[in-house]
Structures are given as structure tokens and as C-alpha cells.
N, C-alpha and C positions, 0 to 999 in steps of 0.2 A: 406722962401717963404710962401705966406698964403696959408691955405687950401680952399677947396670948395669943397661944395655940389650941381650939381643941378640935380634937377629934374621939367620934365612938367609940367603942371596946368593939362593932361589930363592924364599921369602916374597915376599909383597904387601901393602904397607902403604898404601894410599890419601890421596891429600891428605885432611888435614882431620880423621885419623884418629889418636889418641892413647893411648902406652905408656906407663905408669906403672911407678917403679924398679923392678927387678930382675923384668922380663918375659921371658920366653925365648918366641920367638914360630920355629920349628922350621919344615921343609921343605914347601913348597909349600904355606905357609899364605896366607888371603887376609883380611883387614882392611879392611871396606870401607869406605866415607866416613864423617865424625862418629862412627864405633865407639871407645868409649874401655873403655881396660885399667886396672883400677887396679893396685896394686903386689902384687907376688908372683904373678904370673899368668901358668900356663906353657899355652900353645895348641900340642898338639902334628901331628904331619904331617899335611897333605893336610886342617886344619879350615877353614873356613870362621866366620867371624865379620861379620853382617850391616851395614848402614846403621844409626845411633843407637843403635845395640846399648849396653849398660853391661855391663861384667864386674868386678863386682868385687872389692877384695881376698881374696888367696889363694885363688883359683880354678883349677879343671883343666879343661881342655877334653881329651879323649881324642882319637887317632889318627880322622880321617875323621869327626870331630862336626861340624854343623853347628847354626848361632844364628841363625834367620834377623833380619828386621829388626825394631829397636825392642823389641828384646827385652830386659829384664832379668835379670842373676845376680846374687843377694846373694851377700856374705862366704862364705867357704870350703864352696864346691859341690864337687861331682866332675858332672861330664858327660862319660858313659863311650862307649868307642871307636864310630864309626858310630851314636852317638843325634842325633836331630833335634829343636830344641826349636822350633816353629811360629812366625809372625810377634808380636808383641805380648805374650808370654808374659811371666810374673814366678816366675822359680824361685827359692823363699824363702832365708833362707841355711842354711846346714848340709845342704843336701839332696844326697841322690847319686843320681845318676839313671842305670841299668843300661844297657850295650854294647845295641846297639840300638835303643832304647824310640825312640816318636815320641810327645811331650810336646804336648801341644793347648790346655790352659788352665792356669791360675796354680797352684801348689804352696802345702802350709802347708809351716811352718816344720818344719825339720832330719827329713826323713823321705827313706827308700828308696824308691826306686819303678820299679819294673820293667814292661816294657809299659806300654801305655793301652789302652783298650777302643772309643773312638771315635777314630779308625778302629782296625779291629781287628787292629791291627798290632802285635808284641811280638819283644823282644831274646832271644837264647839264651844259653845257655851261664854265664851270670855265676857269679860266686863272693861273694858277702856275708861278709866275715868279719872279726870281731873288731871289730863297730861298736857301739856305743852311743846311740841317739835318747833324748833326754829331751824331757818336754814337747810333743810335735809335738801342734799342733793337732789332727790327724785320725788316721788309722793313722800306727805309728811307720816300719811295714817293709809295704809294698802288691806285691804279686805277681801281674800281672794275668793269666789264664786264655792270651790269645793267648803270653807268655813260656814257655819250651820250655827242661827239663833245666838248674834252675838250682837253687844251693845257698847254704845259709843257715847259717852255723856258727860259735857262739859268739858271736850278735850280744845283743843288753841294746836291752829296750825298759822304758821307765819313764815311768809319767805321760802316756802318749798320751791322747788326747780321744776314741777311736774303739781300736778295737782294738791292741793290740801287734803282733801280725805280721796281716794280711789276707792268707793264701796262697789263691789262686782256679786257680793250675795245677794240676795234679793229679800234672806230670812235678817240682814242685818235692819240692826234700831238702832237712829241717831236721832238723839235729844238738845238739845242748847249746846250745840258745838260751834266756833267759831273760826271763819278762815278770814286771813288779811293776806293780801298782798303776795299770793303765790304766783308761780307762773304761768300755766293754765287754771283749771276753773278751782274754785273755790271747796266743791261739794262735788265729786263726776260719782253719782252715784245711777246702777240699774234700775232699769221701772222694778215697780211694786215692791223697791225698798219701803221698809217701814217704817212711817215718820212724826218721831214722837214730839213733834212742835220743838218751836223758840229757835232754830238753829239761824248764823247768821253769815254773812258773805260781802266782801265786799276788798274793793282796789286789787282782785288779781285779775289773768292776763286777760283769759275770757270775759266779755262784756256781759254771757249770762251770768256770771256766778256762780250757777249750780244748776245742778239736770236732774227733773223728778224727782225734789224735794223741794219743800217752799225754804227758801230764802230771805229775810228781811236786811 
């Protein structure tokens, strides 16, 4: 199969700075010096991509994300529209990180994460759907308190080391989501989360399962 390269006529690519095959690097992008792309890695409008920055293979950078420098992305992230990931950061791979959030220190492996709490700044609106975490070191699916009016539906956590979903917003919706066999509970979601039926729970470490949401 051939390779390709493209980028915009309104992009910025800096000396010193390098694309790997089949990069689509989209409007009013900025790549700054020593930042390397590896292959399959689409940066789309108005991101920014810092100094010594790594992006891994099969990577997304959303509309208006920013990577500041030296920052790390393992293999197949999602970095959703207007999130920020801080200087020196290591986002593990497989992780998607929610429209908005502002990212402060290093991620485990293949997890959701919505908002951060230091500083207490959080994304809106997101949609989670139809995702699968296995294994993540810590929670599978994290929803932090400051994130506002976000939904969760039909996602699979399995084998998390910390909770399956961590919901801490209260405005968050979780529909037919399913947790197997994590390490503490299944669902640790706050009162007057919102709960849009079917969700389900079962073999992790907590014998409830889940807190203030129904469980079958």
C-alpha cells in the first residue's frame, strides 16, 4: 500500500519537526520543533502539538487540543476537541481523554478520563460510547466532579485495578454500561448521579457492585 503525507497549506510544521506515514495534519495546525508523529496520526484543526513532544502510532488529536512540550502519547489515544495535556505528561496508550479535560500528570494504561481535579477544571458535554477498557491499571472509565452533563452508554470495563467506572459528577448519565471483575466496585458512582437504566455489575472486588445506581 502507498504511503502519504498530508498536510494544509495553512499548517505549521517547524524545522526539525517529523511526520510519520499516513499523518493527515489538518488547518491551522502547529508542530513545533523536534515534535515527532508516528504513523497513522490524524491532528485535526486549530491543535497545537508542542516541542519534543512523541505522538504515537494511531493517534487522534481533536479539533483545538493542545500537547504542550515534552509530552508523551502512547499507541492509539483519542485526545478529545479543546483538551489540554500539560508540559511533560505520559498519556499511557489506549486512553481517551474527554472534549475539554486539562490533563496534569501521567495516565495508566487504556482508561477514560474526563476532567482532572487539580486544577479544578473539567470538559462538557462528552458522549462515551460503545468503549471497552480491559486491564487499566486504575479506574477503567474516571469522571471527575468539575465534568458537566456527560454520558456514558454501553461502555465494558473489565479487570480495572481500581474501580470500573469512577463517576464523581453528579450531572453524569450512565445507560447499559457493564463492569466485570474489577478491583473494587463495579459502578462508584455520587448520589443523584443520573441513571438511565440496564446497567450491569458483577465478580469485582466490592460485594456491592455499585453505589447509587441500580445494578443487575
Amino acid at each position: 500500500m502507498r504511503s502519504s503525507r498530508f498536510t494544509t497549506h495553512s499548517a505549521m510544521t517547524w524545522p526539525g519537526s517529523t511526520l510519520g506515514e499516513n499523518c493527515f495534519v489538518y488547518e491551522n495546525v502547529v508542530v513545533k520543533p523536534f515534535a515527532q508523529l508516528g504513523r497513522d496520526v490524524i491532528v485535526e484543526t486549530g491543535s497545537v502539538v508542542g516541542h519534543h513532544t512523541e505522538i504515537h502510532d494511531h493517534c487522534f488529536l481533536g479539533p483545538h487540543s493542545v500537547v504542550l512540550g515534552e509530552c508523551t502519547i502512547e499507541p492509539f489515544c483519542i485526545i478529545g476537541a479543546n483538551a489540554i495535556v500539560r508540559e511533560r505528561v505520559r498519556i499511557a496508550s489506549g486512553c481517551i481523554i474527554g472534549a475539554g479535560a486539562l490533563i496534569t500528570r501521567d495516565t495508566r494504561n487504556a482508561g477514560v478520563y474526563l476532567a482532572l481535579d487539580r486544577p479544578a477544571i473539567g470538559g462538557r458535554d462528552n458522549l462515551v460510547r460503545r468503549n471497552v477498557v480491559r486491564d487499566s491499571g486504575k479506574d477503567a472509565f474516571l469522571v471527575r466532579s468539575e465534568d458537566r452533563d456527560s454520558s456514558l452508554k454501553r461502555n465494558v470495563a473489565v479487570g480495572a485495578g481500581d474501580d470500573g467506572f469512577d463517576i464523581q459528577s453528579h450531572t453524569a448519565k450512565l445507560t447499559k454500561n457493564l463492569a466485570l471483575q474489577n478491583g473494587d466496585l463495579g459502578i462508584a458512582a455520587v448520589r443523584s448521579v443520573i441513571d438511565g437504566g440496564g446497567n450491569q455489575a458483577s465478580g469485582n472486588g466490592d460485594p456491592r457492585q455499585c453505589t447509587n445506581i441500580a445494578c443487575s
